[in-house]
N, C-alpha and C positions, 0 to 999 in steps of 0.2 A: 185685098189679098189675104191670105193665107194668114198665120203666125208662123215664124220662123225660130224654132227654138222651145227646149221644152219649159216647165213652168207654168203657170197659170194666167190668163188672158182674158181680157174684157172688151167685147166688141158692143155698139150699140146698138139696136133692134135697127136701126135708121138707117145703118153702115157705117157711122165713125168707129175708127179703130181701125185694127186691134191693139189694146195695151196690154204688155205686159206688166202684172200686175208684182208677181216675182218667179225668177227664173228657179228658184227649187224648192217645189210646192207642189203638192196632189190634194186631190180631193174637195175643189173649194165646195161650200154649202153655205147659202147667204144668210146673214140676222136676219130674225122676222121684221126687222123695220128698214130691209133695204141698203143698211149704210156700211156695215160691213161684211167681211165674209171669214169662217171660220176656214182655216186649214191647214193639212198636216206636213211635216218634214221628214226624211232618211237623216242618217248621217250623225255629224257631229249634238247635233242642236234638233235630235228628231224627238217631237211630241207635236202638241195641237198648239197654234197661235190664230192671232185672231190682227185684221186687219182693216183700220181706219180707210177707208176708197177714197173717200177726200182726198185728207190727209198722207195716205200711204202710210203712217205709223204702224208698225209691227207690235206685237205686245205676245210672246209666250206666255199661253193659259197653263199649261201641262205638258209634262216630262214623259214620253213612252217609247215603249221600242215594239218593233213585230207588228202593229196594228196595223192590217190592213183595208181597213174600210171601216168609216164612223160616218154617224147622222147627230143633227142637236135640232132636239125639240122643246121648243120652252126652253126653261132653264138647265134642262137634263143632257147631258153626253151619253150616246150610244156608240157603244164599238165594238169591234169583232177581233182578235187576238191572232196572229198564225201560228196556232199552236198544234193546229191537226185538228182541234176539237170542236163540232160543233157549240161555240156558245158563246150568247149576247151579251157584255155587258154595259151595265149603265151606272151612272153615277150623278151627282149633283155636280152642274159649272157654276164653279164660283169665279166670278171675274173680280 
């Protein structure tokens, strides 16, 4: 079935699932090794965290507000601001 609820969700190519992985969360983007996945928050507690799948451990990487869309490649964070203004930025992820 479906996912019920918004959040972020993990289904398996196979059909088990879906789990939610947490209910307030956009944008996941998986580590290049599979095991966790990068993603962002609104709100109180809005910046980029990063999330153990195993485990389910949460871990806030960085503190932002307004960003509306980021990519990580390598060790580098990509993101885009709502600021009206065309333009990328990028920075070093230190975990």
């Amino acid at each position: 079935g479906a996912p019920d609820g918004n959040g972020i969700w993990m289904a398996q190519i196979d059909g088990q699932g879906p789990v939610q992985l947490t209910p307030d969360g956009y944008g996941p983007v998986w580590s290049g090794d599979g095991r966790a996945v990068h993603f962002a928050r609104f709100g109180g507690d809005s910046g980029l965290w990063i999330m153990d799948v195993t485990s389910r451990r949460q871990t806030k990487l960085r503190t932002w507000y307004r960003v509306a869309a980021f990519d990580i490649v390598g060790d580098r964070l990509f993101y885009v601001r709502e600021s009206g203004r065309s333009q990328v930025f990028s920075m070093p992820l230190d975990q």
